[in-house]
PDB file of N, CA, C and O in Angstrom:
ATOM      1  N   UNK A   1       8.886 -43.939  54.166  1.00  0.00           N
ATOM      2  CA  UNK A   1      10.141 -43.712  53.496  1.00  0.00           C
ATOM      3  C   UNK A   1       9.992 -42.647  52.430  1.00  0.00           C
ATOM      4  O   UNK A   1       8.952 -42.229  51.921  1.00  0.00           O
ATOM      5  N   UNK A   2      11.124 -42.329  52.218  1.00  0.00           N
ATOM      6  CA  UNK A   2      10.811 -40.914  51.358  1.00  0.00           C
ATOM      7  C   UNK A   2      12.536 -41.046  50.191  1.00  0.00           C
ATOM      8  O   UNK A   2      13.753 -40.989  50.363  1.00  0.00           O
ATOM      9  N   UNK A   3      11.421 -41.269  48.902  1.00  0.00           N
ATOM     10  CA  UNK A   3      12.565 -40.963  47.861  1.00  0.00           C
ATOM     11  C   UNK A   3      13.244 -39.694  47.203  1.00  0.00           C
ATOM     12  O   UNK A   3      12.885 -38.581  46.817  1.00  0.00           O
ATOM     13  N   UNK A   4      14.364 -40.405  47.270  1.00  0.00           N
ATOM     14  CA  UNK A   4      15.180 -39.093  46.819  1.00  0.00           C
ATOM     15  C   UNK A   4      14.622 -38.799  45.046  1.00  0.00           C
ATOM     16  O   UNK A   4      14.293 -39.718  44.296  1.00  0.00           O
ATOM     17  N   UNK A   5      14.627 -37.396  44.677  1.00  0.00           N
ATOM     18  CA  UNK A   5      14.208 -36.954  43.644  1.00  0.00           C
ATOM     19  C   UNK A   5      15.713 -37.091  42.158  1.00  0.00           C
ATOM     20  O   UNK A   5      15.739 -36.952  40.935  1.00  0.00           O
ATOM     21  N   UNK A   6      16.519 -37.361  43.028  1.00  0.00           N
ATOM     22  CA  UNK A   6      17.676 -37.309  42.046  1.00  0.00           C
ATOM     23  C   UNK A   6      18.312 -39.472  41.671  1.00  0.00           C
ATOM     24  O   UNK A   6      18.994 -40.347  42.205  1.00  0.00           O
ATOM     25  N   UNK A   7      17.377 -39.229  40.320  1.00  0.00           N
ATOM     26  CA  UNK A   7      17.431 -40.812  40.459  1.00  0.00           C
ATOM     27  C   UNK A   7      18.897 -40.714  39.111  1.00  0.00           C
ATOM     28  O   UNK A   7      19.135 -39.960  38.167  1.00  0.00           O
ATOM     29  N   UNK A   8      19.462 -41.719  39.615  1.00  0.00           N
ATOM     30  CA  UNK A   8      20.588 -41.843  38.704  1.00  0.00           C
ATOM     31  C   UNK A   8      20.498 -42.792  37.093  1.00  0.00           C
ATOM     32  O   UNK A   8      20.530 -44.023  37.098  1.00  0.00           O
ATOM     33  N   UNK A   9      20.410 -42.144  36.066  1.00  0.00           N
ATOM     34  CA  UNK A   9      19.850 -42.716  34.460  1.00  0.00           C
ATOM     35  C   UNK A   9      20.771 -42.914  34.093  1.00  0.00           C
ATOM     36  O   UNK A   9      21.721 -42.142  34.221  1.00  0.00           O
ATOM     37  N   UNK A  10      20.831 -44.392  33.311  1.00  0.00           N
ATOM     38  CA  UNK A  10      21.601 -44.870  32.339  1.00  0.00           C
ATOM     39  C   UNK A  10      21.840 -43.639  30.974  1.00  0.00           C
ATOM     40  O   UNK A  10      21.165 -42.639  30.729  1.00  0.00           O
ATOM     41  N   UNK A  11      23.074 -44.189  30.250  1.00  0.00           N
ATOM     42  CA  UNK A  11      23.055 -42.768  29.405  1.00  0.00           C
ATOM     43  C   UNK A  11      22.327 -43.652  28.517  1.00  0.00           C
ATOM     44  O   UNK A  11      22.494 -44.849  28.283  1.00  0.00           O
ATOM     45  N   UNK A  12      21.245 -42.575  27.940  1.00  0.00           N
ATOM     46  CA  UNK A  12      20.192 -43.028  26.904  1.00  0.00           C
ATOM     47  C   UNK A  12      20.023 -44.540  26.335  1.00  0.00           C
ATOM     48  O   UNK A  12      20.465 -44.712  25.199  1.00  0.00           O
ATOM     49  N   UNK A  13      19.449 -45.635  26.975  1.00  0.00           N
ATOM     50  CA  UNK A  13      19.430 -46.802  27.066  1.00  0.00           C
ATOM     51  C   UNK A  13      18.404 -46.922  25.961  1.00  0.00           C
ATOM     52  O   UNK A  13      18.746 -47.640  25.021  1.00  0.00           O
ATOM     53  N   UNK A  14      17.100 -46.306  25.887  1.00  0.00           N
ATOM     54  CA  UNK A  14      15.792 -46.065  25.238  1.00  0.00           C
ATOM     55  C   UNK A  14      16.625 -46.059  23.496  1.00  0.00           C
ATOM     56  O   UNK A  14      16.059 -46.708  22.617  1.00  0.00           O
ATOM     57  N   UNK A  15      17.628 -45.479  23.232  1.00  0.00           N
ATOM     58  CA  UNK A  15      17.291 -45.211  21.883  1.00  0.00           C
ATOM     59  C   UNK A  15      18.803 -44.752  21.274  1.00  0.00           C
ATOM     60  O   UNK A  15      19.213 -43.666  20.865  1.00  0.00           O
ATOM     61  N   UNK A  16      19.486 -46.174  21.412  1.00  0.00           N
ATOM     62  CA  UNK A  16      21.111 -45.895  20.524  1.00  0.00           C
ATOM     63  C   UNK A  16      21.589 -45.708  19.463  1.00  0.00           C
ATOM     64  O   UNK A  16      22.742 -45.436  19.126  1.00  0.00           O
ATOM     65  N   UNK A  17      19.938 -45.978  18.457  1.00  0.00           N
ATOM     66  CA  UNK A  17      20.024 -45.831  17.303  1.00  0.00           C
ATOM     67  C   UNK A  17      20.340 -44.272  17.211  1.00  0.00           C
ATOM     68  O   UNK A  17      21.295 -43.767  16.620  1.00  0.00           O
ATOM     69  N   UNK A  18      19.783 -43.906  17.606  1.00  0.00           N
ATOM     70  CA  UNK A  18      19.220 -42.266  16.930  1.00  0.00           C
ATOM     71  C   UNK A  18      21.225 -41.853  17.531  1.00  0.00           C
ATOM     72  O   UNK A  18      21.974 -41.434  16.648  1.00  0.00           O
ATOM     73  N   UNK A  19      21.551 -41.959  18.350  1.00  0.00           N
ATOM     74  CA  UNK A  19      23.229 -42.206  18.936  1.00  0.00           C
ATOM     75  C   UNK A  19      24.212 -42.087  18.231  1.00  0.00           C
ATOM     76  O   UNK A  19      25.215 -41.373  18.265  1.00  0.00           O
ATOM     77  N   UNK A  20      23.621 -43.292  17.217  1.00  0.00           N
ATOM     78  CA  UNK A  20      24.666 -43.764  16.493  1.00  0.00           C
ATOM     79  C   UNK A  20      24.710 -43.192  15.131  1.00  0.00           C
ATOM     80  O   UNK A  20      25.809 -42.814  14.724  1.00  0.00           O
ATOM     81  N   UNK A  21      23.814 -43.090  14.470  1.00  0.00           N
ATOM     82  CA  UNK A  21      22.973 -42.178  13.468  1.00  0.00           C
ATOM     83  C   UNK A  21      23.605 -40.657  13.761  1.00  0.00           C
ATOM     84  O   UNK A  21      23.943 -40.092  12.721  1.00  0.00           O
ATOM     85  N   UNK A  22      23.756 -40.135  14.595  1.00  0.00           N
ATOM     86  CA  UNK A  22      24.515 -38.602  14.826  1.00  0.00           C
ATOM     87  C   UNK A  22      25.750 -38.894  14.597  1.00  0.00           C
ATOM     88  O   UNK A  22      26.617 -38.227  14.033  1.00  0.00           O
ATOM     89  N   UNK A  23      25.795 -40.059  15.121  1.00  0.00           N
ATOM     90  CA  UNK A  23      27.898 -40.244  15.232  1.00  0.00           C
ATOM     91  C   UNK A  23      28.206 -40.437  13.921  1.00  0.00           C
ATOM     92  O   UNK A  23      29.318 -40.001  13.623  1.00  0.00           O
ATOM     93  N   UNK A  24      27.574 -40.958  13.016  1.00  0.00           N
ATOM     94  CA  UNK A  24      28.071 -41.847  11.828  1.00  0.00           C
ATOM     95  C   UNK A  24      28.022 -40.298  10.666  1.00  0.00           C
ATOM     96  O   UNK A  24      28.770 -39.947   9.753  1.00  0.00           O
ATOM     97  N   UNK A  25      26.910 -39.753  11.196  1.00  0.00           N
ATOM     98  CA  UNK A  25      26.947 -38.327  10.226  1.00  0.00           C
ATOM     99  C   UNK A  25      27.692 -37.465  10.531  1.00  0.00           C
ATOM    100  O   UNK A  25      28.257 -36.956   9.563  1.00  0.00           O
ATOM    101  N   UNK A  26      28.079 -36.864  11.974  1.00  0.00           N
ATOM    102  CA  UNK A  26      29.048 -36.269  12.020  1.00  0.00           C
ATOM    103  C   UNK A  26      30.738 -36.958  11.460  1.00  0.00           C
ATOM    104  O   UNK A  26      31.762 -36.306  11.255  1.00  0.00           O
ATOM    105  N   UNK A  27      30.600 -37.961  11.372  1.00  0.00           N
ATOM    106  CA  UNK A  27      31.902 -38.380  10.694  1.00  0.00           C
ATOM    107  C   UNK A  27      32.055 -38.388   9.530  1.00  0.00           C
ATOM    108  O   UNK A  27      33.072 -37.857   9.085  1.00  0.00           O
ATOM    109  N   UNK A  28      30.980 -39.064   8.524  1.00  0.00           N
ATOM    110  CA  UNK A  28      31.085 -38.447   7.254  1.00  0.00           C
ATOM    111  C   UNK A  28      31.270 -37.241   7.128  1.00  0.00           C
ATOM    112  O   UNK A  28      32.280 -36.932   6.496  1.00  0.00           O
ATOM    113  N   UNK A  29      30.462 -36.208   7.622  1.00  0.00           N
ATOM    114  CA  UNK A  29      30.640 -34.347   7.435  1.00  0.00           C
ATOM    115  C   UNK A  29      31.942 -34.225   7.676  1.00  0.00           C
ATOM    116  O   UNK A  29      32.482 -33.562   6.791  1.00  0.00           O
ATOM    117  N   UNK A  30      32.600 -34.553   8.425  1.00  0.00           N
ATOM    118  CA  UNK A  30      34.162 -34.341   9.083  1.00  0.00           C
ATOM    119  C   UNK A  30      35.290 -34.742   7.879  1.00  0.00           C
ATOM    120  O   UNK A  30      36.235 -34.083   7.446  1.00  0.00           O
ATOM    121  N   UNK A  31      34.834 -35.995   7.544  1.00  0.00           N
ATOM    122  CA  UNK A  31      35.349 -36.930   5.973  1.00  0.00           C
ATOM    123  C   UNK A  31      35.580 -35.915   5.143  1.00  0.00           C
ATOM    124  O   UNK A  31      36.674 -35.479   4.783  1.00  0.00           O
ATOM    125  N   UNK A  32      33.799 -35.312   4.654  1.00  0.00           N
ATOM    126  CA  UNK A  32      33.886 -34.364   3.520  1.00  0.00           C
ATOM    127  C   UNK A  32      35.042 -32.999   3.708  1.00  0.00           C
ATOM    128  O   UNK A  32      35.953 -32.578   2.995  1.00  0.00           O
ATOM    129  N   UNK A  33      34.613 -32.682   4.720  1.00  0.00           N
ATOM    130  CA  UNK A  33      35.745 -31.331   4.926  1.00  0.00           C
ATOM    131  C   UNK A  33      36.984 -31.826   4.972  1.00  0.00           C
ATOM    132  O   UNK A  33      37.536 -31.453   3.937  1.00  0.00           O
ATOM    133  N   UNK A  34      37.651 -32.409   5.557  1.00  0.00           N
ATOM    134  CA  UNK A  34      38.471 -33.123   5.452  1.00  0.00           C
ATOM    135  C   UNK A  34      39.153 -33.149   4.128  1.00  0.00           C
ATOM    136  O   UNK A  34      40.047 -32.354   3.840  1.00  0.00           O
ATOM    137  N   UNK A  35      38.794 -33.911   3.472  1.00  0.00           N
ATOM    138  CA  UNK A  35      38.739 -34.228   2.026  1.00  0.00           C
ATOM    139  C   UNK A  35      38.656 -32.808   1.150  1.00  0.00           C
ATOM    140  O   UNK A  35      39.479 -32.803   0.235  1.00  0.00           O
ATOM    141  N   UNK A  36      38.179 -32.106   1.199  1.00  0.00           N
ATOM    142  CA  UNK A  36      37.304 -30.996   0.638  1.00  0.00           C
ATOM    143  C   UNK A  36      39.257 -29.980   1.085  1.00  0.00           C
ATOM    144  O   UNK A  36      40.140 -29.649   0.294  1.00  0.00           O
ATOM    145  N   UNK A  37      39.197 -29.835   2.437  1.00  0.00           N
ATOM    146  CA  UNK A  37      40.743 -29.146   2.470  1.00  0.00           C
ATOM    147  C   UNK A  37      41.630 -29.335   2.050  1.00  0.00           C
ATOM    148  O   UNK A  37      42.324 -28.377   1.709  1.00  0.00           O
ATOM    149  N   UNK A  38      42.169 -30.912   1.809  1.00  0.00           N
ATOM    150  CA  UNK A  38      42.801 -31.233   1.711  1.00  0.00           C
ATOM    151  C   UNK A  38      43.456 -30.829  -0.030  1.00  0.00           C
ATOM    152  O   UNK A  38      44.571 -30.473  -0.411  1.00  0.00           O
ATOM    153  N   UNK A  39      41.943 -31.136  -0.887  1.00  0.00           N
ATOM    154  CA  UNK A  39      41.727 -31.318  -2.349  1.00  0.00           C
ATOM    155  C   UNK A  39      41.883 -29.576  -2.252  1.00  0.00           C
ATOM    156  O   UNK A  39      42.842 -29.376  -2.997  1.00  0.00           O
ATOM    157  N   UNK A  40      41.475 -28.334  -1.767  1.00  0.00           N
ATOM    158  CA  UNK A  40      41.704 -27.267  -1.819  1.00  0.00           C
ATOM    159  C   UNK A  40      43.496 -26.965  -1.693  1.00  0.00           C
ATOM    160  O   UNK A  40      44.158 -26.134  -2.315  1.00  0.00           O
ATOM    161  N   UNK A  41      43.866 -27.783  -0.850  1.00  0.00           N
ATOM    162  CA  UNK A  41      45.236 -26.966  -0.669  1.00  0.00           C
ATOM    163  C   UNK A  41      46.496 -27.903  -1.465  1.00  0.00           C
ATOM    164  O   UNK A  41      47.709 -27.807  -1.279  1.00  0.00           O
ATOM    165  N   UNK A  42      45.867 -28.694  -2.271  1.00  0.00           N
ATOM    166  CA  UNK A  42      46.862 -29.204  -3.363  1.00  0.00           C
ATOM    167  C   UNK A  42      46.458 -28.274  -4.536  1.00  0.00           C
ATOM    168  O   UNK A  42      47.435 -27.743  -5.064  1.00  0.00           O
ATOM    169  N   UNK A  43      45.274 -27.951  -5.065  1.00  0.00           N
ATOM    170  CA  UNK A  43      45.264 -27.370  -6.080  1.00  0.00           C
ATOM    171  C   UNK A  43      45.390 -25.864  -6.141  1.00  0.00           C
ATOM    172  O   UNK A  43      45.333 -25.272  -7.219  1.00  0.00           O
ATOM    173  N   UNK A  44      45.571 -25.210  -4.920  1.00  0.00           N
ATOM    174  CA  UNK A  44      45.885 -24.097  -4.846  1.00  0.00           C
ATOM    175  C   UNK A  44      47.132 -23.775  -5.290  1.00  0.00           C
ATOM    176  O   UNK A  44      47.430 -22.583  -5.363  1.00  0.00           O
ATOM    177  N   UNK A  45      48.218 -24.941  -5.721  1.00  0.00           N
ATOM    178  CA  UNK A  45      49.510 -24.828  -5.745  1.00  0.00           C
ATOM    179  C   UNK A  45      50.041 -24.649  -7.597  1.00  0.00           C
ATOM    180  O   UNK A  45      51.009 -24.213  -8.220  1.00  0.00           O
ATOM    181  N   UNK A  46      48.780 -25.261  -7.871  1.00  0.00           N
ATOM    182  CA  UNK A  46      48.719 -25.353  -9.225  1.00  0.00           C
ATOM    183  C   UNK A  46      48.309 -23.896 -10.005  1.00  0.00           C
ATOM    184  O   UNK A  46      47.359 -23.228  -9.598  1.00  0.00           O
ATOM    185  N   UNK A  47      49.146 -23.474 -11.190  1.00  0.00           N
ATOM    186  CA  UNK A  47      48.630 -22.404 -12.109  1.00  0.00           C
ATOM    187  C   UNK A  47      47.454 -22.442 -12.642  1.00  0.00           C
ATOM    188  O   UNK A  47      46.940 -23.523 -12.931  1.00  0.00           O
ATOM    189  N   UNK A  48      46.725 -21.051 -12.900  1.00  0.00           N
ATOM    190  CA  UNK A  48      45.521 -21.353 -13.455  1.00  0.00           C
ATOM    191  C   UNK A  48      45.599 -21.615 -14.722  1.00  0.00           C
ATOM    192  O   UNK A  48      46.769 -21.429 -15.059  1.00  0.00           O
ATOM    193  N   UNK A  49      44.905 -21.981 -15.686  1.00  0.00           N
ATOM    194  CA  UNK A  49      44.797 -22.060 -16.976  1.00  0.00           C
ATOM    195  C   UNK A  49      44.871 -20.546 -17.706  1.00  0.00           C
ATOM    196  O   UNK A  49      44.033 -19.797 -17.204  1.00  0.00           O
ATOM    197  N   UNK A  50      45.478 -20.062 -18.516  1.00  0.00           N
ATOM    198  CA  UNK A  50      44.691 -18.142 -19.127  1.00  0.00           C
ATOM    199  C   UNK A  50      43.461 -18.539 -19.727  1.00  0.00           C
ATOM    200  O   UNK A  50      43.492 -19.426 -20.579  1.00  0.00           O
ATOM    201  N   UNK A  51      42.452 -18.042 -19.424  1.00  0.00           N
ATOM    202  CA  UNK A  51      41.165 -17.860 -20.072  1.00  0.00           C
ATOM    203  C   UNK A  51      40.898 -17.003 -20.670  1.00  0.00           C
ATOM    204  O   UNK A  51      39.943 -17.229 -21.413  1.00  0.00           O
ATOM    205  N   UNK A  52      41.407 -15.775 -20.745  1.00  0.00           N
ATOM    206  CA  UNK A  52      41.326 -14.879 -21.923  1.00  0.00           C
ATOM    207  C   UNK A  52      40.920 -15.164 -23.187  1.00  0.00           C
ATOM    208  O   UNK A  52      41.189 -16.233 -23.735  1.00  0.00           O
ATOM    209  N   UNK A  53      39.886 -13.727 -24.022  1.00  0.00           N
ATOM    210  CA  UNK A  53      39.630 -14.750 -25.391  1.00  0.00           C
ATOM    211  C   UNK A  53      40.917 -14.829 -26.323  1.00  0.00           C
ATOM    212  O   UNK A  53      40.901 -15.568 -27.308  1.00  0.00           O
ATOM    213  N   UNK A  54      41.902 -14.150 -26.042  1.00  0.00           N
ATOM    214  CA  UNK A  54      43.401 -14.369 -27.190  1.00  0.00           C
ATOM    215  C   UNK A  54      43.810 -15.651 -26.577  1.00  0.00           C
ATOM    216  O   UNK A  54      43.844 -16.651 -27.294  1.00  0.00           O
ATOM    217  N   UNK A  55      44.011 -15.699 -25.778  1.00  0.00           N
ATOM    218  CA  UNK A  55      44.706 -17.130 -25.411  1.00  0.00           C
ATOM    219  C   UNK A  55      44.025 -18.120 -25.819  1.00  0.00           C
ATOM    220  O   UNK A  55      44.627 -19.124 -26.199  1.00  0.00           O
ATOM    221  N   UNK A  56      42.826 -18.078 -25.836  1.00  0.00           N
ATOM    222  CA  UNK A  56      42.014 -19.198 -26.183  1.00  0.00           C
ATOM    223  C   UNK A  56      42.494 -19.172 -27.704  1.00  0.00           C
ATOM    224  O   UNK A  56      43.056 -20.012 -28.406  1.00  0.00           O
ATOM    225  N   UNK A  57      42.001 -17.738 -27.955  1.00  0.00           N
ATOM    226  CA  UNK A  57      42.168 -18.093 -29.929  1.00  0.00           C
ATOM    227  C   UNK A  57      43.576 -19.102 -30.467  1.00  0.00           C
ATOM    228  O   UNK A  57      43.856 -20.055 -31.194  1.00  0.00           O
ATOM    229  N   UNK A  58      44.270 -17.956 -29.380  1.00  0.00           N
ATOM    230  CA  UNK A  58      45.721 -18.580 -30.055  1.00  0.00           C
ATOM    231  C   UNK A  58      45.705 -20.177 -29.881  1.00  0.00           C
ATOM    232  O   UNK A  58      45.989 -20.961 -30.786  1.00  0.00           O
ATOM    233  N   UNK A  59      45.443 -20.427 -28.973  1.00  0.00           N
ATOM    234  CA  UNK A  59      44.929 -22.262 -28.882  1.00  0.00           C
ATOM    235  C   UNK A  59      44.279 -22.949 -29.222  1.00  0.00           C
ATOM    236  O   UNK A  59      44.279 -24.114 -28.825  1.00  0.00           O
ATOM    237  N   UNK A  60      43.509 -22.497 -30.056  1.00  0.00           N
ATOM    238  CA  UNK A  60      42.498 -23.384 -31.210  1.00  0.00           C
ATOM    239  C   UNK A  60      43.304 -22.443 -32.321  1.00  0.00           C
ATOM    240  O   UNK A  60      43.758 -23.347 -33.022  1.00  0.00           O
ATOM    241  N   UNK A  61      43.668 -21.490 -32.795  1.00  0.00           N
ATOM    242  CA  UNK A  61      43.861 -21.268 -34.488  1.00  0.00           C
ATOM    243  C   UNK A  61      44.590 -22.322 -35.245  1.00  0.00           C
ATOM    244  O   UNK A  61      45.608 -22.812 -34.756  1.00  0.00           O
ATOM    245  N   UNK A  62      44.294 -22.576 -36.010  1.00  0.00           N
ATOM    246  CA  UNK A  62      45.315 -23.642 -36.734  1.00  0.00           C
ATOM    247  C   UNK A  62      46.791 -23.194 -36.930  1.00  0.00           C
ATOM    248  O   UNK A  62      47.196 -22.063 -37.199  1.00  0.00           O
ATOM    249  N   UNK A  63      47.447 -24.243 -36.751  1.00  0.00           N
ATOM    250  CA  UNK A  63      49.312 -23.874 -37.330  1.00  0.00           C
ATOM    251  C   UNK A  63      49.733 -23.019 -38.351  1.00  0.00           C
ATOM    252  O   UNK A  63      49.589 -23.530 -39.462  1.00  0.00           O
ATOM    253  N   UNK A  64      50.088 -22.168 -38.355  1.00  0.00           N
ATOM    254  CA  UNK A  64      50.653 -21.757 -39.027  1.00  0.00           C
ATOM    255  C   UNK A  64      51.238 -22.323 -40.071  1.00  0.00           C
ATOM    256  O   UNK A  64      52.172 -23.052 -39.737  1.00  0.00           O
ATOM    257  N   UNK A  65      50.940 -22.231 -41.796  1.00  0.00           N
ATOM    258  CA  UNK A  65      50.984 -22.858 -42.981  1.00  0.00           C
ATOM    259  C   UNK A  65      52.598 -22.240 -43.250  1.00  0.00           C
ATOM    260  O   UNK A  65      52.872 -21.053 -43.076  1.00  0.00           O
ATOM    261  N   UNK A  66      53.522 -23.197 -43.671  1.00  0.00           N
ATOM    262  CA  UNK A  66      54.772 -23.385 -43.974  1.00  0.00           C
ATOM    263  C   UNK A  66      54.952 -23.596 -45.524  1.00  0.00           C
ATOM    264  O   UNK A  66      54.092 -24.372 -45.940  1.00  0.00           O
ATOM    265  N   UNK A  67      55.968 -23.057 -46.700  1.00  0.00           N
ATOM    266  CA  UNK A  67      56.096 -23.537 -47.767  1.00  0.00           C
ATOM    267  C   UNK A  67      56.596 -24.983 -47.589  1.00  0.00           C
ATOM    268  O   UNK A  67      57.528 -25.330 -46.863  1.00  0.00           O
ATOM    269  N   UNK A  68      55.765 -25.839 -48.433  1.00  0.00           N
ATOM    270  CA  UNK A  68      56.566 -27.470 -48.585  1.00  0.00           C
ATOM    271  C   UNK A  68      57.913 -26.938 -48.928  1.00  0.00           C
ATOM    272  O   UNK A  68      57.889 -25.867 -49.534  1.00  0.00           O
ATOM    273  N   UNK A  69      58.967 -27.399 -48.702  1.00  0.00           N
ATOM    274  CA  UNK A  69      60.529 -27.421 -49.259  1.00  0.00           C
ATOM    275  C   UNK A  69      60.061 -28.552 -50.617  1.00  0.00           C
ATOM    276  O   UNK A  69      59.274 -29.484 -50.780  1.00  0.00           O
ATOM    277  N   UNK A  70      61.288 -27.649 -51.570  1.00  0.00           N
ATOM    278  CA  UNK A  70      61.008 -28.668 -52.738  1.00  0.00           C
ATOM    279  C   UNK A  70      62.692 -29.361 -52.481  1.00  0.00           C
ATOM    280  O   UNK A  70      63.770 -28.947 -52.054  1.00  0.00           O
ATOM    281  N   UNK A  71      62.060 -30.803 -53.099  1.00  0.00           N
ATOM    282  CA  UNK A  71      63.366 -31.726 -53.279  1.00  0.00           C
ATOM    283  C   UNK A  71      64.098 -31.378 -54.594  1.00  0.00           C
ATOM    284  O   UNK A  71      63.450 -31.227 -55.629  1.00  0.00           O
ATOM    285  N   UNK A  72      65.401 -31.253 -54.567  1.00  0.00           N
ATOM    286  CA  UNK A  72      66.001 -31.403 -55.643  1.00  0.00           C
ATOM    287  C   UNK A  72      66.049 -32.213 -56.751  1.00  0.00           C
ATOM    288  O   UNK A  72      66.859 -31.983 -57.649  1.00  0.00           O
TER     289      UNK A  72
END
């Protein structure tokens, strides 16, 4: 008798860990981007802050000093 060379294999029976371990990381990675776009295209909508150094100054200098009003 003479066997055929084309034997038919279970899909990877030996080792489901290593399987499952790819699956579980490609889904987190997918999560992050996911997440990661999502958090990009809400804050894209938002103004930036001015960072300039006047803007800054003007936003820390103290108030502007007013005469007390005197009471009668």
């Amino acid at each position: 008798m003479h066997m055929s060379s084309e034997t038919v294999r279970p899909s990877s029976p030996r080792n489901p860990l290593r399987r499952l371990s790819v699956e579980l990381i490609l889904i987190v990675l997918a999560k992050i981007a996911l997440l990661s776009l999502i958090g990009w295209y809400l804050s894209a909508h938002y103004p930036r802050a001015d960072t300039r150094p006047a803007a800054v100054e003007r936003l820390l200098a103290p108030p502007p000093t007013s005469k007390p009003e005197s009471k009668p």
